[in-house]
Backbone bond lengths (Angstrom), bond angles and torsions (degrees), N, CA, C in turn:
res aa  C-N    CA-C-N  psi(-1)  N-CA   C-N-CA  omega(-1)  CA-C   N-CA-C  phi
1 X - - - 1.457 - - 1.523 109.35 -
2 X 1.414 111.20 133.04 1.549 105.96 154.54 1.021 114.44 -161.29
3 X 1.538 107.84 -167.44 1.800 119.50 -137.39 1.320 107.52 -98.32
4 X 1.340 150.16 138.10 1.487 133.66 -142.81 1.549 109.59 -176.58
5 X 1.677 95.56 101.80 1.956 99.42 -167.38 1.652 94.80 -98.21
6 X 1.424 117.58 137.68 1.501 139.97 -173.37 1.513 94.33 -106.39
7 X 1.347 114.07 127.70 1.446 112.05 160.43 1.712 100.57 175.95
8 X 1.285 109.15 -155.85 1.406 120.44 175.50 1.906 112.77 -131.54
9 X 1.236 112.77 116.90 1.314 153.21 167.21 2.027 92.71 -4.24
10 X 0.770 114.50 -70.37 1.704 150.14 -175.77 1.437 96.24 -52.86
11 X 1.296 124.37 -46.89 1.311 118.08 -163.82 2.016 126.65 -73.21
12 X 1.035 114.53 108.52 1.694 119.26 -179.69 1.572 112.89 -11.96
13 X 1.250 104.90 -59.46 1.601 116.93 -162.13 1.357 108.72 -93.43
14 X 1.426 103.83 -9.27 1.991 106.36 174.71 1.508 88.02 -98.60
15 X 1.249 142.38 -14.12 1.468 121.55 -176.98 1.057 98.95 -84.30
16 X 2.014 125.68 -48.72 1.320 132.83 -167.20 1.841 102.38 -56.99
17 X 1.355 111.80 -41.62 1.905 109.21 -179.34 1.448 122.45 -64.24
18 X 1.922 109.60 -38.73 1.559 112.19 155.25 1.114 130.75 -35.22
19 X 1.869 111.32 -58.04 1.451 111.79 171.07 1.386 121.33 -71.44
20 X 1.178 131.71 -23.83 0.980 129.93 -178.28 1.447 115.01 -61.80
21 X 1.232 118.94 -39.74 1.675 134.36 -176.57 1.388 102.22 -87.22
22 X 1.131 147.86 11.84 1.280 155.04 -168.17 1.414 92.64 -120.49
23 X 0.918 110.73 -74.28 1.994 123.78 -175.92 1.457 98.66 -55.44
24 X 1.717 140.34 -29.99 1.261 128.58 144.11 1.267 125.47 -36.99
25 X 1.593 116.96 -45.05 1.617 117.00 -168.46 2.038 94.71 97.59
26 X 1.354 124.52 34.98 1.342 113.27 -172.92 1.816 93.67 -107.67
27 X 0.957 91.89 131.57 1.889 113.53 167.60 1.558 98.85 -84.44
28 X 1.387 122.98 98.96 1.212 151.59 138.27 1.522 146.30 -74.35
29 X 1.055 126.69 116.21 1.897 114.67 152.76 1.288 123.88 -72.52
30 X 1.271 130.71 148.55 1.585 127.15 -175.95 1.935 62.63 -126.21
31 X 1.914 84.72 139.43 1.508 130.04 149.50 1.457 126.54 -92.30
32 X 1.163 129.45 72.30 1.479 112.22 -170.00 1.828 112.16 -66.08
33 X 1.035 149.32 90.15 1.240 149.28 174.28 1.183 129.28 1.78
34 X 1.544 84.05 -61.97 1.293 93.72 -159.17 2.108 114.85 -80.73
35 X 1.099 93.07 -20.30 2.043 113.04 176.79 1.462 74.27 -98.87
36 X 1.069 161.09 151.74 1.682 159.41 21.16 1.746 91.23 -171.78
37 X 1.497 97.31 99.18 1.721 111.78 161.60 1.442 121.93 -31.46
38 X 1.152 134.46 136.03 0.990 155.21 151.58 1.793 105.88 -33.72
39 X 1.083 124.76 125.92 1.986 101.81 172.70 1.703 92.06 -89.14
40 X 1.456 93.06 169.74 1.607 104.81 -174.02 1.275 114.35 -68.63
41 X 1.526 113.51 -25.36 1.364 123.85 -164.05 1.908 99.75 -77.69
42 X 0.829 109.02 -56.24 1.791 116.26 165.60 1.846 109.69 -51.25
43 X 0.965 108.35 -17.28 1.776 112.58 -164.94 1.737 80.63 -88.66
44 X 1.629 117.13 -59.28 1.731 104.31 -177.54 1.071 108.15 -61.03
45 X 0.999 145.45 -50.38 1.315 138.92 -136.22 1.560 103.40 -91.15
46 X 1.588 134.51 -16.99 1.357 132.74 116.60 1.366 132.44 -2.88
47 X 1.506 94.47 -77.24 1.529 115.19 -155.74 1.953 108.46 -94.23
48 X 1.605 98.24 -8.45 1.601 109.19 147.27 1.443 113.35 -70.81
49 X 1.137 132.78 -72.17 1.112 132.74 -151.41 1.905 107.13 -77.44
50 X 1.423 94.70 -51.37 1.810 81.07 179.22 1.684 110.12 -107.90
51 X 0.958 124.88 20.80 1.468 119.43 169.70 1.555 128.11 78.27
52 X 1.402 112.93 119.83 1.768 114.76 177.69 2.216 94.08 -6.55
53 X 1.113 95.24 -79.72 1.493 106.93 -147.51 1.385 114.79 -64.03
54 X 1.619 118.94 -6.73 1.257 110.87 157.86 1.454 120.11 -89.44
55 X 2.001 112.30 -20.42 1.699 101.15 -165.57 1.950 98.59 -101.29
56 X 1.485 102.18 -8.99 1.868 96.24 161.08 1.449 113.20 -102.81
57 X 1.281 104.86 131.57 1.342 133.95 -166.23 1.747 106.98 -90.60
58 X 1.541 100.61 69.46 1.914 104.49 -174.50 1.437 93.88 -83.27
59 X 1.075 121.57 62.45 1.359 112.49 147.17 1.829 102.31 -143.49
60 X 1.261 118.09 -9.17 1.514 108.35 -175.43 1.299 119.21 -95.11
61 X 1.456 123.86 168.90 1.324 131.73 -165.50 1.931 99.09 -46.37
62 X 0.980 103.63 -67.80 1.496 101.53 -175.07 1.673 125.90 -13.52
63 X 1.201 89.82 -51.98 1.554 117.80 -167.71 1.273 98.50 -74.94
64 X 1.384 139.76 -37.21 1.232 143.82 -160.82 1.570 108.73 -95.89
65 X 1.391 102.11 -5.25 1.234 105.57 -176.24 1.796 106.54 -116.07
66 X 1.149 113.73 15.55 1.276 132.63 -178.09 1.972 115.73 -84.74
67 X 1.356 129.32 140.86 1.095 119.84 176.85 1.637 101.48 -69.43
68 X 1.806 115.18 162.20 1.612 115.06 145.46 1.225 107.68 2.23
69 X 1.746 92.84 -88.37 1.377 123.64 -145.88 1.551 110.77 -56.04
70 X 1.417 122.41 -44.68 1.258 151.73 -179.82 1.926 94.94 -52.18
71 X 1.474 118.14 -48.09 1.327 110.38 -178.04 1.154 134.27 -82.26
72 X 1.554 107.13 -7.16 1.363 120.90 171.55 1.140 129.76 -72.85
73 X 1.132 132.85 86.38 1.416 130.30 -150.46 2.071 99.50 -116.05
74 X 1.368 86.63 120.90 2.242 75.60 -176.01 1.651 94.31 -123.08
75 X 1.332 143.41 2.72 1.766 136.95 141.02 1.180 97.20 -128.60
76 X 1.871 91.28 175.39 1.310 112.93 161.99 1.246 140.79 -76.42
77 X 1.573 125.07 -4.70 1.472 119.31 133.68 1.449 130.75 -41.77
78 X 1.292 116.65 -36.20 1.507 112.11 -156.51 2.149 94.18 -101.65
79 X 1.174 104.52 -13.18 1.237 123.31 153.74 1.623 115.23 -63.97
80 X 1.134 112.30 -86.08 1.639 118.96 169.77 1.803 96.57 -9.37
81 X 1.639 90.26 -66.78 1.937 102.12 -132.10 1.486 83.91 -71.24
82 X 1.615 147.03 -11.69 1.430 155.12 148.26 1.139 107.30 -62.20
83 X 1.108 150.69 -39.16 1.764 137.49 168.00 1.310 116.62 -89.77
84 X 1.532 132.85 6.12 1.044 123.83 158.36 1.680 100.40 -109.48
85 X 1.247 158.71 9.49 1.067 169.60 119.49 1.535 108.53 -14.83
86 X 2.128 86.56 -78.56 1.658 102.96 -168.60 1.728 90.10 -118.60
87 X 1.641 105.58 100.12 1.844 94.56 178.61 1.207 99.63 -66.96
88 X 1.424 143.72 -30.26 1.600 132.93 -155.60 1.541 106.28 -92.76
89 X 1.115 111.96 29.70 1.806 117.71 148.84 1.070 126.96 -108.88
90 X 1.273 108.47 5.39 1.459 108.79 157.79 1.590 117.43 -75.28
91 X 1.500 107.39 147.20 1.577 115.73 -171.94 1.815 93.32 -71.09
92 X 1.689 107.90 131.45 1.499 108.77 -172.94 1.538 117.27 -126.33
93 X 1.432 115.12 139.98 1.308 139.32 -0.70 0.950 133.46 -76.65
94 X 1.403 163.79 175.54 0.939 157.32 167.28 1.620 104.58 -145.45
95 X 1.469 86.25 126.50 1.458 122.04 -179.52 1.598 116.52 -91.23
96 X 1.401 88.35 138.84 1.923 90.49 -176.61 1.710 87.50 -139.96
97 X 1.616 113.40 128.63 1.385 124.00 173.06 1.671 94.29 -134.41
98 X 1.261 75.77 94.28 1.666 87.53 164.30 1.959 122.52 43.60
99 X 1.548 90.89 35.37 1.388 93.12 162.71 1.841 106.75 118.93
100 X 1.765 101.10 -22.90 1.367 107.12 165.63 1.544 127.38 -102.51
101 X 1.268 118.89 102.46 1.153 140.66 170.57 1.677 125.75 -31.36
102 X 0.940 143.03 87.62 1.883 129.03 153.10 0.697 108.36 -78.08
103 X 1.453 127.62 162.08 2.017 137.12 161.37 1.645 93.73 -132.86
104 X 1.388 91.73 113.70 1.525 98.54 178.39 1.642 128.56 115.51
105 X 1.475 136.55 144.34 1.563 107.90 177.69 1.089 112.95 -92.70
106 X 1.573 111.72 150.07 1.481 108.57 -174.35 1.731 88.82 -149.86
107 X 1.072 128.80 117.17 1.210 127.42 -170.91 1.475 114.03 -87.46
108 X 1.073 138.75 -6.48 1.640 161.97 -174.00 1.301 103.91 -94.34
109 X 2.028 101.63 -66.18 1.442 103.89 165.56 1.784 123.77 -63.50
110 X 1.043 124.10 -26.49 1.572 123.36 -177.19 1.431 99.21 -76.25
111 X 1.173 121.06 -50.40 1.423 120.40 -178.15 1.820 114.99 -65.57
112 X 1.174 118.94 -19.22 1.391 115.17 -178.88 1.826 97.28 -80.48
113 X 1.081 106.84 -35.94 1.485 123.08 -148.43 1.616 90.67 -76.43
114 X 1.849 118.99 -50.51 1.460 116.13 171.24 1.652 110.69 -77.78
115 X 0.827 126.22 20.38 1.679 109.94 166.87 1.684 99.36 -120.74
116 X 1.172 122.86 3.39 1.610 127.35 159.32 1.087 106.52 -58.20
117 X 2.041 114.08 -56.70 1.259 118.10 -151.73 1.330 103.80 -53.90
């Protein structure tokens, strides 16, 4: 098992969560999104555990740059087949410790979540 932050390289709060887990001493993979897809099977198993509305990010450029039709999302297929489309609507970073999911940094929450492991 291991510990594995999803996001994009570029992003403020995915650089600020890198260092942050570094200055822990945590042995990590960074996923950059957008260079190596997400598989679909990791995209559900997201959007099982924390829900459409926490792992899409309706407040970022992406989203705003989306048609109607494009935002209407009523399952998680048509979800999926929208985050592998546009990966940078996903809420970022997102943390995976061994099977438990965050969307977002939360340093209280990341830290509860690595002293589980």
């Amino acid at each position: 098992m291991t510990i594995a932050v999803y996001g994009i390289p570029n992003c403020d709060t995915v650089r600020k969560a890198r260092k942050w887990l570094e200055q822990q001493q945590v042995d990590f993979t960074f996923h950059d999104v957008r260079t190596t897809p997400v598989p679909p099977e990791t995209l559900f198993a997201w959007l099982t555990q924390l829900g459409q509305d926490t792992v899409i990010n309706k407040r970022s450029t992406a989203w705003r740059q989306l048609s109607e039709a494009q935002q209407q999302i009523s399952n998680a297929d048509q979800a999926v087949k929208l985050l592998q489309l546009h990966p940078t609507l996903m809420k970022r970073p997102l943390l995976d410790v061994h099977g438990q999911f965050i969307a977002g940094f939360n340093e209280t929450k990341w830290q509860n979540a690595l002293e589980q492991r």
